[in-house]
N, C-alpha and C positions, 0 to 999 in steps of 0.2 A: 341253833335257831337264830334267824334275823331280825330282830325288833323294826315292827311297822305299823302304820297308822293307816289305819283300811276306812274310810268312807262308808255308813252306813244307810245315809238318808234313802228312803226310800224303801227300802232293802226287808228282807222278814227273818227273823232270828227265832227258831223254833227250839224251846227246850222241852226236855225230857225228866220229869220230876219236879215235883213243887215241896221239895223240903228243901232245910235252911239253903244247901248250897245252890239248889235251883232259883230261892228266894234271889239269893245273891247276884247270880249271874242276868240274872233278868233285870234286875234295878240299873247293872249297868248297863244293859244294853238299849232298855228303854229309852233314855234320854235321844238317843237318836233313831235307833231303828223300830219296827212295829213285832212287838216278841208275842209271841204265843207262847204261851206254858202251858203240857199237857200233864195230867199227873189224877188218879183217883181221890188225891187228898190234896187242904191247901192249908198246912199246918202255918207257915208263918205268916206275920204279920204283914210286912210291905212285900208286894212285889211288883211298885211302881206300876207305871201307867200300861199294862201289859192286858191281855185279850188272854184268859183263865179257860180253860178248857176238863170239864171234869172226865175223864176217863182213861182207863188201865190198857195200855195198846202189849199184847205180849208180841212176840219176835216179826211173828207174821205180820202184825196190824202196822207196824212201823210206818212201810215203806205208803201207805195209804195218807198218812200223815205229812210226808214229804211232796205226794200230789198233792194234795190239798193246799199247801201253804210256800211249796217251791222256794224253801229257804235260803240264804245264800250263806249262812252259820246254822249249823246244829250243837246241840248241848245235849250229849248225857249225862245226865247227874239224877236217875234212880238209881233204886238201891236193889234193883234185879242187873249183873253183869251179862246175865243172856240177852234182854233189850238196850241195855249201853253197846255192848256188842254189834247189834243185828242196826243202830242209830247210827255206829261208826258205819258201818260194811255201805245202807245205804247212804249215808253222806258221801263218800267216797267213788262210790259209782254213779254218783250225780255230779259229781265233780264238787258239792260244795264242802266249804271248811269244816273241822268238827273237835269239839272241846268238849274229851271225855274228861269226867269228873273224878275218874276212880283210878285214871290213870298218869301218874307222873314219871315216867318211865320213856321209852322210845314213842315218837308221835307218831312219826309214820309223814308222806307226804300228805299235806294240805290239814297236818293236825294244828292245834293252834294252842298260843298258853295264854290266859287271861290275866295280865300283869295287876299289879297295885298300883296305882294312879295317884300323884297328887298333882292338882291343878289350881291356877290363879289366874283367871281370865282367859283367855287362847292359851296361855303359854300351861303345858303338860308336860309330865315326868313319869316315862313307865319306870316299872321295878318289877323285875322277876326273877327269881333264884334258879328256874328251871321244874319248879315244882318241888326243888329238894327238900327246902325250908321256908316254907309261909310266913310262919313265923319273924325271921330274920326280914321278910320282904315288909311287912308290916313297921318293922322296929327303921326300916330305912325311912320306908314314907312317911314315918312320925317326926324323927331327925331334918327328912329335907323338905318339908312343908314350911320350916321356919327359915330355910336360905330361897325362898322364891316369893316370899311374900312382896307383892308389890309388883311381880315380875309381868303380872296382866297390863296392867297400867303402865309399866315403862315399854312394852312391847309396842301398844297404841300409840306411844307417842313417839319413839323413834320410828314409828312406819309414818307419821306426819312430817317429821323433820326429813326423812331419805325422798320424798315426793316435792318438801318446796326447797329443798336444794338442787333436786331435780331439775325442778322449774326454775331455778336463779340459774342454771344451768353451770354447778358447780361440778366439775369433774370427776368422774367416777371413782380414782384414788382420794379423792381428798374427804369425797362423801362420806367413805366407807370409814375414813381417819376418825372425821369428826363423830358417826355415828360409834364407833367402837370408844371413842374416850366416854363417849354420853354413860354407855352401858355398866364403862371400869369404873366410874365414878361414884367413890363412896358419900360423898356430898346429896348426890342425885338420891340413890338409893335409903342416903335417910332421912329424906323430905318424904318417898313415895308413900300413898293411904294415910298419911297425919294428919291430910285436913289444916295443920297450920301454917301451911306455906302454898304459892304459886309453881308445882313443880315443874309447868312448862315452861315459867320466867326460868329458873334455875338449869332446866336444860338448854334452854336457848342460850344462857351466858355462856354454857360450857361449850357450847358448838361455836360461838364466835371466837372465841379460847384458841380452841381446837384449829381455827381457821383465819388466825389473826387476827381475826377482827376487832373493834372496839363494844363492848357488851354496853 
């Protein structure tokens, strides 16, 4: 499988089940797309900003649900395999994505795997074992949460610095020089979110650094 980062604004992510892992899948997809959760029960607590649907669809009612809301992700994650089943078959002949829950195994075309995520501003880190070991994915995104701290904020600001060197109209190799020392820069890095320093003075020395300049 190919790690990608799919666009959802706009977009409608229909899940299938409202227990914990439906819970789950839905909070993340909220944040950007409009999720419908359908499910006879709604055991957990959060399920983000999401459009809750009370009702039991068995194999046939499925594909009524897919008119209705013409998804471009589906989610099985009840705990009937004949409706996870019958979610895949019609996701599939709609051509949209589809993220069984029950299955870590072969996807199949246009299955999808919902990674662990950690994030700091724009800048995101999927993580996925392939479904083998959750677990393990989990113990990743706990470890690397703490080497990207800060990484929002130095992204924003090297996209500042690659625009007015741009405009100083410094050349594309040297741009790319002085941006990439900004980045290796352990100096930089631990100024960034302390609040007790100007980290865009500190970048800007190093880019003159970088570029002979006088800081």
């Amino acid at each position: 499988m190919i790690p990608l980062y799919h666009d959802f604004t706009d977009e409608t992510v229909l899940v299938f089940g409202g227990g914990p892992v439906g819970a789950r899948k839905a909070r993340r997809f909220a944040r950007e797309a409009a999720v419908v959760v359908v499910s006879p029960e709604f055991a957990a607590d959060d399920y983000g900003d999401t459009d809750l649907v009370r009702a039991a669809p068995d194999d046939g009612g499925v594909a009524a649900w897919f008119e209705r809301t013409e998804p471009v992700l589906a989610v099985a994650a009840t705990d009937d395999a004949s409706v996870n089943a019958a979610v895949e078959r019609e996701a599939r002949e709609r051509g949209a994505l589809i993220n069984r829950a029950d299955h870590s195994e072969e996807r199949g075309p246009g299955g999808v795997v919902v990674p662990a995520t950690v994030r700091d501003g724009d800048v995101s880190v999927a993580i996925s074992t392939g479904g083998s070991s959750p677990a393990l994915a989990k113990e990743l995104r706990r470890r690397i949460q703490s080497e990207i701290d800060g990484a929002g904020e130095l992204a924003e600001l090297t996209a500042d610095v690659r625009e007015e060197l741009k405009a100083r109209g410094v050349d594309p190799a040297r741009r790319r020089r002085a941006v990439r020392t900004v980045v290796q820069s352990s100096r930089v890095w631990k100024d960034l979110g302390t609040g007790e320093s100007n980290p865009r003075q500190i970048v800007d020395a190093v880019v003159d650094s970088a570029l002979g300049e006088k800081s």
